[in-house]
C-alpha positions in Angstrom: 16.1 -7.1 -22.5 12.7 -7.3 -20.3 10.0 -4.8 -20.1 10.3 -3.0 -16.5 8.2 -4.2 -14.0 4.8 -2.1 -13.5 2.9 -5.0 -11.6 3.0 -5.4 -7.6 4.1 -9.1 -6.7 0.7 -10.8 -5.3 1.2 -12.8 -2.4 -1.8 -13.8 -1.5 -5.8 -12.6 -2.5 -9.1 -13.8 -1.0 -12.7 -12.7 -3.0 -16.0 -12.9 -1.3 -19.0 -11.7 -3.7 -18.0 -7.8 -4.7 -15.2 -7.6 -2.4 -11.4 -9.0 -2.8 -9.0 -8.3 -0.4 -5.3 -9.2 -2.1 -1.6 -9.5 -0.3 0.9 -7.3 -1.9 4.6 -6.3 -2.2 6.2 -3.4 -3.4 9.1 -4.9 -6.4 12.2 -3.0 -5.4 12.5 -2.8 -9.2 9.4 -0.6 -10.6 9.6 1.3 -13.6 7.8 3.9 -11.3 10.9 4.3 -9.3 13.4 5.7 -11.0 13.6 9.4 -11.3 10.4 9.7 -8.7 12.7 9.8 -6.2 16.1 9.1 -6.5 17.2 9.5 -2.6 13.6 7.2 -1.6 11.9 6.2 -4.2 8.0 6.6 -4.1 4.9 4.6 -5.6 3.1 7.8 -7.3 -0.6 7.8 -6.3 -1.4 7.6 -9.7 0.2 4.3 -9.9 -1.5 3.1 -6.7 -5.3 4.2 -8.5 -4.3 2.8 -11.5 -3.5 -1.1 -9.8 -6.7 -0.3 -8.1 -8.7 -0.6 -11.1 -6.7 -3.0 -12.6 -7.5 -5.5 -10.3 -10.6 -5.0 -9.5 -11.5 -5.6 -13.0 -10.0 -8.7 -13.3 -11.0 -10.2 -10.1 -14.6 -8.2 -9.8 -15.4 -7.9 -13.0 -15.4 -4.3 -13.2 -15.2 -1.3 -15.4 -11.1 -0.6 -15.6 -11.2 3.1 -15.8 -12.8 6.0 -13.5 -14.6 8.9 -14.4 -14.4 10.4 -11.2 -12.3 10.1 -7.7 -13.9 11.3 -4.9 -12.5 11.2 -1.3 -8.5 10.1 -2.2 -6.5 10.1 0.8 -2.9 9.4 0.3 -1.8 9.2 4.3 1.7 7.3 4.0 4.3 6.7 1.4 4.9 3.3 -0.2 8.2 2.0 -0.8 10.3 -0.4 -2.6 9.1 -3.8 -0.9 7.3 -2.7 1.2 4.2 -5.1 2.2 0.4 -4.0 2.1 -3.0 -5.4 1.8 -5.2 -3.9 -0.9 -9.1 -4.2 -0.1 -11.4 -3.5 -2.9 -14.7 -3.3 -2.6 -17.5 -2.8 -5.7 -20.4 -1.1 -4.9 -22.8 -2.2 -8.0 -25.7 0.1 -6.9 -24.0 3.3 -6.9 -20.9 2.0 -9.5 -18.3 2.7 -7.0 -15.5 1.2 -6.3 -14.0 1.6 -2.8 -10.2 0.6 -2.1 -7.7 0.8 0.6 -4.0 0.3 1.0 -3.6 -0.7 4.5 -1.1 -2.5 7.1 -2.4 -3.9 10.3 -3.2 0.0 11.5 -1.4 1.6 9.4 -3.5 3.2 6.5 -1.4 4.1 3.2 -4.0 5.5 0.7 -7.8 5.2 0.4 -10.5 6.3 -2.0 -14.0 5.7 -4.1 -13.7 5.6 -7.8 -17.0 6.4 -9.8 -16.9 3.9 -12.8 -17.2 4.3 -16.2 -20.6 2.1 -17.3 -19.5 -1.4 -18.6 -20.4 -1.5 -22.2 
């Protein structure tokens, strides 16, 4: 038996200098789903800060944990497959990063994550 999925499905990703913008979907099939909630399952915030990180640090080279959130704003639910663009941006001088969870105009979740200092 597999592991259950905790990774979106990446359909496409771009990177210019600090910033990487990436193409995602929502599996219908998330370990995150189950129990959180059973009549329409949602992706937990937590979840969404946590891919945040994660892919920054392996596309930007950054720090893959926080020590701080400042300005979350979770504005929309996301849903088994549903379809979002993640922009991430790293701001080296003031060791932020900045992500966003958007479609076309619609804004899903946003926020600056103060990171931890690479060691």
């Amino acid at each position: 038996m597999s592991a259950p999925r905790t990774a979106p499905a990446i359909l496409d990703e771009r990177r210019d200098g600090d910033e990487c913008t990436l193409r995602l979907r929502i599996p219908d099939e998330l370990a995150y789903f189950p129990g959180h909630f059973p009549q329409a399952p949602v992706l937990p915030g937590a979840v969404q800060i946590a891919w945040a990180l994660q892919l920054a640090a392996s596309r930007l080279g950054t720090a893959p944990q926080c020590r701080e959130m400042e300005a979350l704003k979770f504005q929309r639910l996301l849903q088994p497959g549903d379809h979002v663009t993640l922009a991430l941006r790293y701001d080296r001088a003031r060791g932020k990063l900045h992500f966003a969870y958007r479609e076309a105009e619609t804004a899903y979740s946003s926020g600056r994550l103060v990171l931890e200092p690479r060691a």
